[in-house]
KOLFI-815435 format. One line per field, with one value per atom (N, C-alpha, C): residue in one letter; chain; atom name; x, y, z. Coordinates in steps of 0.02 Angstrom, whole numbers, plus 50000, padded with zeros to 5 digits. Example, Ala and Ser with C-alpha at 12.3 -4.5 7.8 and 13.67 -1.06 7.14 Angstrom:
2
r c(A|A|A|S|S|S)
c c(A|A|A|A|A|A)
a c(N|CA|C|N|CA|C)
X c(50660|50615|50660|50642|50684|50645)
Y c(49716|49775|49835|49888|49947|50002)
Z c(50390|50390|50390|50354|50357|50394)
% end
This chain:
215
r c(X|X|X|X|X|X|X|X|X|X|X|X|X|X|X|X|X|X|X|X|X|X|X|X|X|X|X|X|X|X|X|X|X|X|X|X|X|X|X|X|X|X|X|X|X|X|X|X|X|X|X|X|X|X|X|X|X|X|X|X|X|X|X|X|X|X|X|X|X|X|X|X|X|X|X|X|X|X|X|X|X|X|X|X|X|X|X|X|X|X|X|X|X|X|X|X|X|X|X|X|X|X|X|X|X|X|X|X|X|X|X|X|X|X|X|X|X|X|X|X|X|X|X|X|X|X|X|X|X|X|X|X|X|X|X|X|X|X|X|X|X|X|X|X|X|X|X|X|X|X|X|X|X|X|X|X|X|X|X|X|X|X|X|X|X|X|X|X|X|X|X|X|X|X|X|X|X|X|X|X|X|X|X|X|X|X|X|X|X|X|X|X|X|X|X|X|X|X|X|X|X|X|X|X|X|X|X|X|X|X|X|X|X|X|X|X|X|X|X|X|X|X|X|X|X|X|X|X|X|X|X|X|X|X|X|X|X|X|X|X|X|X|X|X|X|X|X|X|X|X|X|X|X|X|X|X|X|X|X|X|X|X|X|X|X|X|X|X|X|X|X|X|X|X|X|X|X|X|X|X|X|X|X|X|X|X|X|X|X|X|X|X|X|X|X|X|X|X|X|X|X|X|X|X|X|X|X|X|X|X|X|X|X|X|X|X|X|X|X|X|X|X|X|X|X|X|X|X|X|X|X|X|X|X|X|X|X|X|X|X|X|X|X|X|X|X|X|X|X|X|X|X|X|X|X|X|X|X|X|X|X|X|X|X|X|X|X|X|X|X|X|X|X|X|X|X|X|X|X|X|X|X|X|X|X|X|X|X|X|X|X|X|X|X|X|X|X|X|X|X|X|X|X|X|X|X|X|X|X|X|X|X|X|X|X|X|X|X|X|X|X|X|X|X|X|X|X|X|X|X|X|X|X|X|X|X|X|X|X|X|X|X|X|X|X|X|X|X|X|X|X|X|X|X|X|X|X|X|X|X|X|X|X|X|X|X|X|X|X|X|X|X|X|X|X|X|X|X|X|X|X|X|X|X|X|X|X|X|X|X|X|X|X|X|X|X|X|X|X|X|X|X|X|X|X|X|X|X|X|X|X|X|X|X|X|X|X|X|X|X|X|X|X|X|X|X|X|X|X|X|X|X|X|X|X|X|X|X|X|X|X|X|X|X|X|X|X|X|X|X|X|X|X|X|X|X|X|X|X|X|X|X|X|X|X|X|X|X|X|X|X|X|X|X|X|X|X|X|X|X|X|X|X|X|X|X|X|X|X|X|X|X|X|X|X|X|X|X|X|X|X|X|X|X|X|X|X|X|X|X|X|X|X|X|X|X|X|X|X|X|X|X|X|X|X|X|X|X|X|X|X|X|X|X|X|X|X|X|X|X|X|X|X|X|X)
c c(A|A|A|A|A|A|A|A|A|A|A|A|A|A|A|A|A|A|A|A|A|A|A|A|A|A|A|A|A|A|A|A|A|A|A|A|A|A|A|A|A|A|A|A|A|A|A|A|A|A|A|A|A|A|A|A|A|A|A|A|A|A|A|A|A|A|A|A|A|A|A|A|A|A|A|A|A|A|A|A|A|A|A|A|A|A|A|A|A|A|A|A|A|A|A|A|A|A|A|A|A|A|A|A|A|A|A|A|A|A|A|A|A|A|A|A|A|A|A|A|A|A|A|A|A|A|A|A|A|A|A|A|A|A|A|A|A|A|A|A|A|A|A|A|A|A|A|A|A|A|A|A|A|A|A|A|A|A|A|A|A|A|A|A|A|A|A|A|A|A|A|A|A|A|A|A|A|A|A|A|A|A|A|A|A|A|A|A|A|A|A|A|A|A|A|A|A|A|A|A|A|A|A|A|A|A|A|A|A|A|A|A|A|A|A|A|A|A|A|A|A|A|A|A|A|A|A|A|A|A|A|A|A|A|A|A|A|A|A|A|A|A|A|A|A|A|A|A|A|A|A|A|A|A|A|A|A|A|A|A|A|A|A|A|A|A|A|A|A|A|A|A|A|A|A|A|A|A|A|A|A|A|A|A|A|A|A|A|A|A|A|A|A|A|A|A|A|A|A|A|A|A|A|A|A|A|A|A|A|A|A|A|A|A|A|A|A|A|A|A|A|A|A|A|A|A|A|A|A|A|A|A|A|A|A|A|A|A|A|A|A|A|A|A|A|A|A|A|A|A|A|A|A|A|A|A|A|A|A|A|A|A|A|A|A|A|A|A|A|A|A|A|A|A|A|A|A|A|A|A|A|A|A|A|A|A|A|A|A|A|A|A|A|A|A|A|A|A|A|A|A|A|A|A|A|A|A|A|A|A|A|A|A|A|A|A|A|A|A|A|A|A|A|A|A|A|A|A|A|A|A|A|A|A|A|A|A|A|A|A|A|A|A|A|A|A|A|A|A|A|A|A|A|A|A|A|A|A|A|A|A|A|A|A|A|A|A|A|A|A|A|A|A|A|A|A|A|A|A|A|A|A|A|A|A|A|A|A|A|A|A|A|A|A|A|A|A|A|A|A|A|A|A|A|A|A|A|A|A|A|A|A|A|A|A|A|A|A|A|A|A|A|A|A|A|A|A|A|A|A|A|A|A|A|A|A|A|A|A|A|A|A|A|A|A|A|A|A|A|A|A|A|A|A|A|A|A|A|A|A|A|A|A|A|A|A|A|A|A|A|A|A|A|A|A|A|A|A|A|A|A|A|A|A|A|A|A|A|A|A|A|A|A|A|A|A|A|A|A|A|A|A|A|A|A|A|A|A|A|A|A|A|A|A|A|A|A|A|A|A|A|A|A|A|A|A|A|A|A|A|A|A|A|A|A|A|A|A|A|A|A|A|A|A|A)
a c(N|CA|C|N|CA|C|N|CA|C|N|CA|C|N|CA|C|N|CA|C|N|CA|C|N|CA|C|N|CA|C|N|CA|C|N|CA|C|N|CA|C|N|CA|C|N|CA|C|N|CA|C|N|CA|C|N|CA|C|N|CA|C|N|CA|C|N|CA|C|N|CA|C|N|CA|C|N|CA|C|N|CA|C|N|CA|C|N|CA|C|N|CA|C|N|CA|C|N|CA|C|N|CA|C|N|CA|C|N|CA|C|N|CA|C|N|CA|C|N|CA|C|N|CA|C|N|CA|C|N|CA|C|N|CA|C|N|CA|C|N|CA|C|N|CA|C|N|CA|C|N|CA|C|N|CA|C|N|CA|C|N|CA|C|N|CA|C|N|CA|C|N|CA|C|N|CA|C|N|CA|C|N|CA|C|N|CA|C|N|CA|C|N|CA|C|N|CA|C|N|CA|C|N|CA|C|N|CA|C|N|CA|C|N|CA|C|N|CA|C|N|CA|C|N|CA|C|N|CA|C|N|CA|C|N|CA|C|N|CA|C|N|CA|C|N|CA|C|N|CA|C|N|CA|C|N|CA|C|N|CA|C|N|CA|C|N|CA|C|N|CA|C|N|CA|C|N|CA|C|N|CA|C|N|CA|C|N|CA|C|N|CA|C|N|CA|C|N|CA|C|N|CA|C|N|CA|C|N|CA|C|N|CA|C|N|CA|C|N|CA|C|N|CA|C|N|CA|C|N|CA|C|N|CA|C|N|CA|C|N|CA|C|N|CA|C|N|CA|C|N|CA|C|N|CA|C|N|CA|C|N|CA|C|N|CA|C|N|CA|C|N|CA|C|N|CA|C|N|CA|C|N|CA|C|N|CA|C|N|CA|C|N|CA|C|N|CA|C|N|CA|C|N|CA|C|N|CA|C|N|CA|C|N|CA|C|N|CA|C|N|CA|C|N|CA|C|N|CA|C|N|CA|C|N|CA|C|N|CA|C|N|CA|C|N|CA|C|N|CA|C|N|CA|C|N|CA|C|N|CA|C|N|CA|C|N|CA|C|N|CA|C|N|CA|C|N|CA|C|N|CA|C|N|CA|C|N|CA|C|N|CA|C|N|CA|C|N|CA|C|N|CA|C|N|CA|C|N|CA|C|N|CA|C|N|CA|C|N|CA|C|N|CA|C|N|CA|C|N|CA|C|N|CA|C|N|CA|C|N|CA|C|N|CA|C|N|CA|C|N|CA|C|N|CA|C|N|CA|C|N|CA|C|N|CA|C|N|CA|C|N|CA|C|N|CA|C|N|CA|C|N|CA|C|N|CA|C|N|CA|C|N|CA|C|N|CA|C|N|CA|C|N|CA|C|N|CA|C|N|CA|C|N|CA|C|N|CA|C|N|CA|C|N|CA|C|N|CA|C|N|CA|C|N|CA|C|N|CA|C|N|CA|C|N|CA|C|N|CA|C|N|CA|C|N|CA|C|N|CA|C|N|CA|C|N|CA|C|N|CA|C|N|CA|C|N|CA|C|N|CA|C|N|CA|C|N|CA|C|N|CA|C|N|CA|C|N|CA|C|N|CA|C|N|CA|C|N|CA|C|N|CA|C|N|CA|C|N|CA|C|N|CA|C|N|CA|C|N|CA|C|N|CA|C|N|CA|C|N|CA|C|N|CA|C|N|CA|C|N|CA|C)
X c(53815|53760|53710|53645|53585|53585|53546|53527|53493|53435|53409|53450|53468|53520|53606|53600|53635|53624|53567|53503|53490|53478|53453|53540|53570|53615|53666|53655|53672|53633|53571|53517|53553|53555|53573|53619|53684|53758|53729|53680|53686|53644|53588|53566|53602|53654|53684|53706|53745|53775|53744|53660|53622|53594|53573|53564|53604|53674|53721|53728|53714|53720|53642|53589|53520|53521|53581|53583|53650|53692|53734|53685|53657|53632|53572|53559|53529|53561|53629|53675|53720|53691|53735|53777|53812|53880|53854|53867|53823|53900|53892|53940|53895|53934|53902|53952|53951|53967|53932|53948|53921|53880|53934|53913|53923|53869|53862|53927|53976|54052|54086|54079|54090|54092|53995|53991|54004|54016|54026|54098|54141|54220|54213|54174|54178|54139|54075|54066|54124|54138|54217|54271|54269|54327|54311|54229|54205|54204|54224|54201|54283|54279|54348|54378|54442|54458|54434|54441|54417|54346|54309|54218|54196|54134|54091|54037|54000|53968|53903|53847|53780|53726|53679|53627|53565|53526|53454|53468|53392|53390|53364|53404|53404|53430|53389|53403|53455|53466|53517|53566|53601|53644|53697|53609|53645|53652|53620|53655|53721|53728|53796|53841|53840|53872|53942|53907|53943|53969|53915|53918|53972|53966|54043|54103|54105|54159|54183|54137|54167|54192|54138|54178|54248|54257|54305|54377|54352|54404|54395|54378|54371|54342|54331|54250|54209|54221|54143|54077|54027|53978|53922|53884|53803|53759|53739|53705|53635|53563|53502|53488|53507|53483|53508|53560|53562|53552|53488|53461|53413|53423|53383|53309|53290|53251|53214|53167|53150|53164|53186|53200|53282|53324|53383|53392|53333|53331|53329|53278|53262|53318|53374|53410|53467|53492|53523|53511|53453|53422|53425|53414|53449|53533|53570|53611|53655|53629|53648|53644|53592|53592|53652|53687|53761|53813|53813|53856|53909|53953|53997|53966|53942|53909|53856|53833|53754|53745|53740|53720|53648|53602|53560|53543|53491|53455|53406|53376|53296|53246|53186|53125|53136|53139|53142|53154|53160|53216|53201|53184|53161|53228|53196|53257|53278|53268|53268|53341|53320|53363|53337|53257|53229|53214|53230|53225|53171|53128|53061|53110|53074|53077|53031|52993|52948|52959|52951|52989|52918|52939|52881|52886|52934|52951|52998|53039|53050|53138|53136|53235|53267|53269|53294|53308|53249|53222|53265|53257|53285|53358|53388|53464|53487|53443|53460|53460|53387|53378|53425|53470|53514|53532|53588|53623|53684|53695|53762|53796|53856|53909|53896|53897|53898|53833|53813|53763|53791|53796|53814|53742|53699|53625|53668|53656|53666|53594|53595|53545|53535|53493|53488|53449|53490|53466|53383|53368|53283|53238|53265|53218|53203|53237|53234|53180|53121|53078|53050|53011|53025|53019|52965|52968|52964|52942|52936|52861|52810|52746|52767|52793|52801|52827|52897|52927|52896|52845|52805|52760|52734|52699|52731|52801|52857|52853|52862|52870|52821|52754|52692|52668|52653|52634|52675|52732|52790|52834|52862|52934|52877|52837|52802|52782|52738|52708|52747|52823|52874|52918|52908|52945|52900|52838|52793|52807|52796|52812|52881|52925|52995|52986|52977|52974|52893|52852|52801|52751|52727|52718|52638|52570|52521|52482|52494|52473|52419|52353|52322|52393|52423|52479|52507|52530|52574|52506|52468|52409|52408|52370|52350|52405|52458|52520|52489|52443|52432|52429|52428|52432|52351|52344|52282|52265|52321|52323|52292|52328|52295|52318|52271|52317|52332|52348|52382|52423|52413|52473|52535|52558|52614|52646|52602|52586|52665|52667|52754|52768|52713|52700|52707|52703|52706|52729|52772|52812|52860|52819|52864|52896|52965|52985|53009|53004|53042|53117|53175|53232|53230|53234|53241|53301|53344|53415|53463|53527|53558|53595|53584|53596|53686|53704|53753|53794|53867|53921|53941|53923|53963|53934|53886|53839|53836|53777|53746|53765|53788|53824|53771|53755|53733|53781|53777|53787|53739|53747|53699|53747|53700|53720|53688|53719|53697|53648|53631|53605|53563|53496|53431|53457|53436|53451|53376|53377|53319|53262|53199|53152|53098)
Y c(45252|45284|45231|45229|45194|45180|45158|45142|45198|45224|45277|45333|45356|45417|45409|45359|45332|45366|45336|45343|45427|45452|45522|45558|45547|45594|45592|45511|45507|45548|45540|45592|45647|45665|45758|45761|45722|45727|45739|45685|45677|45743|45756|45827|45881|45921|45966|45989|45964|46013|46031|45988|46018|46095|46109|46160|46180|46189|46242|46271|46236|46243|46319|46299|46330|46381|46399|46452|46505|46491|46517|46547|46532|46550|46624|46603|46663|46703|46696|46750|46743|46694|46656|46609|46625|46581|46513|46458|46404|46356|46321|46296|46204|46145|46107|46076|46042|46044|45947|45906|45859|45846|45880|45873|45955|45949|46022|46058|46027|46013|46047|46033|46065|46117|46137|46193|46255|46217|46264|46300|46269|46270|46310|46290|46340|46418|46417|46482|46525|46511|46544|46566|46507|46525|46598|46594|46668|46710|46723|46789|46822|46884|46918|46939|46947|46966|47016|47059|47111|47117|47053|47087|47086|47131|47137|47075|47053|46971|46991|46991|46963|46927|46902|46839|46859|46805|46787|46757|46730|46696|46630|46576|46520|46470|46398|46339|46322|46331|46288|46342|46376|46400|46378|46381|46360|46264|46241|46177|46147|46202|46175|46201|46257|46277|46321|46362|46415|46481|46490|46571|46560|46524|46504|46529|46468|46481|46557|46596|46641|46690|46670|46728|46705|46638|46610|46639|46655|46674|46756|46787|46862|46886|46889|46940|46975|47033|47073|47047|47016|46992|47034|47059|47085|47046|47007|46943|46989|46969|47007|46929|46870|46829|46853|46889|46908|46963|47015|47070|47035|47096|47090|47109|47158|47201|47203|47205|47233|47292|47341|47413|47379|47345|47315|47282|47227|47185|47212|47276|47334|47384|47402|47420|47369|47311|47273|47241|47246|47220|47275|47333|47382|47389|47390|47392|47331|47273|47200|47231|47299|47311|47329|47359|47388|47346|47284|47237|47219|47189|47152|47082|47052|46984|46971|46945|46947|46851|46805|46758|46733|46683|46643|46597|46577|46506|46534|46495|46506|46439|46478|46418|46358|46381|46330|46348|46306|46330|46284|46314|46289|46228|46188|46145|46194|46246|46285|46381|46353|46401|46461|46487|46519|46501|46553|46562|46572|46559|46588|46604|46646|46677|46720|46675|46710|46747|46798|46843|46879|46878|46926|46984|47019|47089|47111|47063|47094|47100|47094|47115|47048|46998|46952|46964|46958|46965|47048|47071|47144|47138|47116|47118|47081|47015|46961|47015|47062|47094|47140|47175|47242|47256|47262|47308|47288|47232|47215|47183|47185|47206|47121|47086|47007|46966|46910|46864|46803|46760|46687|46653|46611|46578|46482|46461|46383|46336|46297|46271|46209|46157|46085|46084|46002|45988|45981|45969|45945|45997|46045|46145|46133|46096|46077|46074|46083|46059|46067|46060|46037|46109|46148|46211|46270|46348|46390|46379|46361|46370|46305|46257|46207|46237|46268|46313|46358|46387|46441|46394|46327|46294|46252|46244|46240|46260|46315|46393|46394|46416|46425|46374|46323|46249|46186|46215|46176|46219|46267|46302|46346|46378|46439|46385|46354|46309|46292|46250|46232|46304|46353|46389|46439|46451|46466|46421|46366|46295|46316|46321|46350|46403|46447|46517|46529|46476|46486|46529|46539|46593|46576|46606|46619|46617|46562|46575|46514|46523|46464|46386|46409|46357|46333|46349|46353|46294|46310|46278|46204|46205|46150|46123|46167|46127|46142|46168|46190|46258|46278|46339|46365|46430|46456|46517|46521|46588|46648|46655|46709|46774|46820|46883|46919|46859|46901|46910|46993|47032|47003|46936|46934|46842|46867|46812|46819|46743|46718|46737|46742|46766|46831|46877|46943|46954|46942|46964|46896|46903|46835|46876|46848|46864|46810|46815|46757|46794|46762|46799|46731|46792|46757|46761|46798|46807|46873|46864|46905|46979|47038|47075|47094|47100|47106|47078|47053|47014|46993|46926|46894|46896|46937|46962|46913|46851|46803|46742|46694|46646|46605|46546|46472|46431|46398|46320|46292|46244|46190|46128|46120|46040|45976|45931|45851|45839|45860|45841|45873|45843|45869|45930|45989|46054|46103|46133|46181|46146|46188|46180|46197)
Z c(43581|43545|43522|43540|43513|43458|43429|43359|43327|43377|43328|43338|43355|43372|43315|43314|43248|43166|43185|43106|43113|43152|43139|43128|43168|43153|43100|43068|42997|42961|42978|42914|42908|42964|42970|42949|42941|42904|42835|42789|42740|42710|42743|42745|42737|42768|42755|42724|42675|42620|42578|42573|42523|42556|42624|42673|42661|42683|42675|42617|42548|42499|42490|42502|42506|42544|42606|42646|42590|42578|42517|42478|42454|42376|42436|42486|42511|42572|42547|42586|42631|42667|42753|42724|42782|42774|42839|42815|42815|42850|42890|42939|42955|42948|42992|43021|43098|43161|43176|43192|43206|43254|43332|43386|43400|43486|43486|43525|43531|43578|43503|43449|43395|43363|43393|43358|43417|43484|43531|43484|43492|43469|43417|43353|43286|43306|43340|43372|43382|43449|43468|43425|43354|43318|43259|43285|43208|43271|43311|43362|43375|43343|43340|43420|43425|43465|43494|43565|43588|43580|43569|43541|43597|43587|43632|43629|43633|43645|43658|43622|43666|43656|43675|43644|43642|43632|43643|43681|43727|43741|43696|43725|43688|43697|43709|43751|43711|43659|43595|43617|43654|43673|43722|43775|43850|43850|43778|43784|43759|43716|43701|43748|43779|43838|43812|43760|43745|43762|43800|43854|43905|43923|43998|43951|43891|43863|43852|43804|43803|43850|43912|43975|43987|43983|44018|43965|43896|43844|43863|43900|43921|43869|43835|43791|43845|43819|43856|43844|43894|43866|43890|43842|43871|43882|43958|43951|43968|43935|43943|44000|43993|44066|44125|44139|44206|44242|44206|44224|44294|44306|44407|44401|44370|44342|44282|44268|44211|44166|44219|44191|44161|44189|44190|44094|44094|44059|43997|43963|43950|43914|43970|43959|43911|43943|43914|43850|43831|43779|43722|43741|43679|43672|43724|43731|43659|43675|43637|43558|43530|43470|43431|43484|43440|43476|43503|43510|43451|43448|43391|43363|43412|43408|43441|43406|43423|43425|43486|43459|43480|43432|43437|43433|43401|43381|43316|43294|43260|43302|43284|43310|43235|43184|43098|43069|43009|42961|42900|42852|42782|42744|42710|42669|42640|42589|42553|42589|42669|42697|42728|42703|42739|42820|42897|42934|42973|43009|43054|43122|43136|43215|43253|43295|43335|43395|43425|43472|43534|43571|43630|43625|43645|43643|43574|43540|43479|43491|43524|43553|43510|43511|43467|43402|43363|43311|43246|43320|43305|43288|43332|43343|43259|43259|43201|43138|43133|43065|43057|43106|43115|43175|43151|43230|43244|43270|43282|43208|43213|43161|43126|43170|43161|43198|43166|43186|43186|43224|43229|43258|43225|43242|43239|43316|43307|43287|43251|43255|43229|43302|43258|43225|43191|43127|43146|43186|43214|43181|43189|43130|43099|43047|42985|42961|42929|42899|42809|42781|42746|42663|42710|42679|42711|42701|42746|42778|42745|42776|42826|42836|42881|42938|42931|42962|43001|42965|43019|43057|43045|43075|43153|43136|43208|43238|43201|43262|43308|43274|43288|43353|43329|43376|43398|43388|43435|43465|43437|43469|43541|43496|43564|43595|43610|43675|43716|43686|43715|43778|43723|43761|43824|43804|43863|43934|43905|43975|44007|43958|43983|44045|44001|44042|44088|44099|44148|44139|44075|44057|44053|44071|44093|44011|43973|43925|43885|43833|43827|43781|43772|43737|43786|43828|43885|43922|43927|43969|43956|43881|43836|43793|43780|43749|43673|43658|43562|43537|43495|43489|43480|43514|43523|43464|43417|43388|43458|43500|43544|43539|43585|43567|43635|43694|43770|43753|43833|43825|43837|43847|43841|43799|43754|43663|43658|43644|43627|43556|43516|43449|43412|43457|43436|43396|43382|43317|43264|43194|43168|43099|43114|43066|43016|42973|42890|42873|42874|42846|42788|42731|42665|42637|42658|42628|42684|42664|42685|42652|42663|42622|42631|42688|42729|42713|42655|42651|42712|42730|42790|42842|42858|42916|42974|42920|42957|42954|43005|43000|43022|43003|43009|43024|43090|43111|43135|43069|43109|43131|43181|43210|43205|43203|43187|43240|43283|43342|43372|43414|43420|43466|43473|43495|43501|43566|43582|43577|43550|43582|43534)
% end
């Protein structure tokens, strides 16, 4: 391990418990994980037997390389990435609402514990606010920032641009790499939501990880 990769992921150790501590006091049950080999493992260990399984999409997922796992542990999984179709995708994507587990990411995440999440069509976003019985969100320490208006500023002009480029998506951010405040029909922005707390005993689970994650 480098030197700076040293230094940051000490930060993020020393960081956490004050976070976990700031996600408590607003409802989530607050988890930290060093490496993402970690938080793959603690995932798995909150997901009950016999559940039904389904996600967002989300690079902080497929990097820790959690989805294999669970097929490989037999969970029913509702994956919305391997629809053929749109009418498919559509379907699977409501379907994920009355799942057992619901997992994700966030775009940022306040010192304080407040959440941003920006969504296209809303299926994410949705699942996180209601529906499935359980929420498990991984997320690196990198979210972090320093309040919520910062937080929405991640989201906004780093997470969406990033993820337009991802997904190829025909958009002025995607183009220029900044955010355009735009309003095409198919704006990574559509919908932002702030989760300020959890109402749900136990609902929503936080792991974060020591280590740079997503996008």
């Amino acid at each position: 391990m480098d030197t700076r990769t040293k230094i940051i992921r000490e930060r993020y150790k020393r960081m956490a418990p004050a976070v976990i501590e700031a996600l408590k006091k607003r409802g989530f049950d607050g988890y930290f994980c060093e490496t993402a080999q970690e938080a793959s493992e603690t995932v798995l260990s909150l997901i009950p037997e016999h559940a039904t399984v389904s996600r967002g999409d989300s690079v902080t997922l497929n990097e820790i390389g959690v989805m294999e796992k669970i097929r490989q542990a037999g969970y029913s999984v509702i994956d919305i990435l391997q629809a053929d179709s749109q009418e498919e995708l559509f379907s699977l994507m409501r379907e994920a609402l009355t799942c057992d587990v619901f997992l994700s990411s966030v775009n940022a995440m306040s010192e304080d514990g407040a959440m941003i999440n920006i969504d296209g069509t809303g299926n994410r976003i949705a699942a996180i606010a209601f529906g499935p019985k359980s929420v498990i969100l991984v997320v690196g320490m990198n979210k972090i920032c320093r309040d919520a208006e910062a937080a929405r500023a991640r989201a906004r002009t780093y997470a969406a641009p990033n993820n337009g480029l991802r997904r190829e998506l025909k958009l002025p951010c995607a183009k220029t790499g900044f955010c355009h405040d735009c309003n095409a029909p198919d704006c990574m922005c559509s919908q932002i939501v702030e989760m300020r707390r959890n109402s749900i005993p136990h609902r929503v689970k936080v792991i974060l990880v020591g280590e740079d994650l997503g996008l």
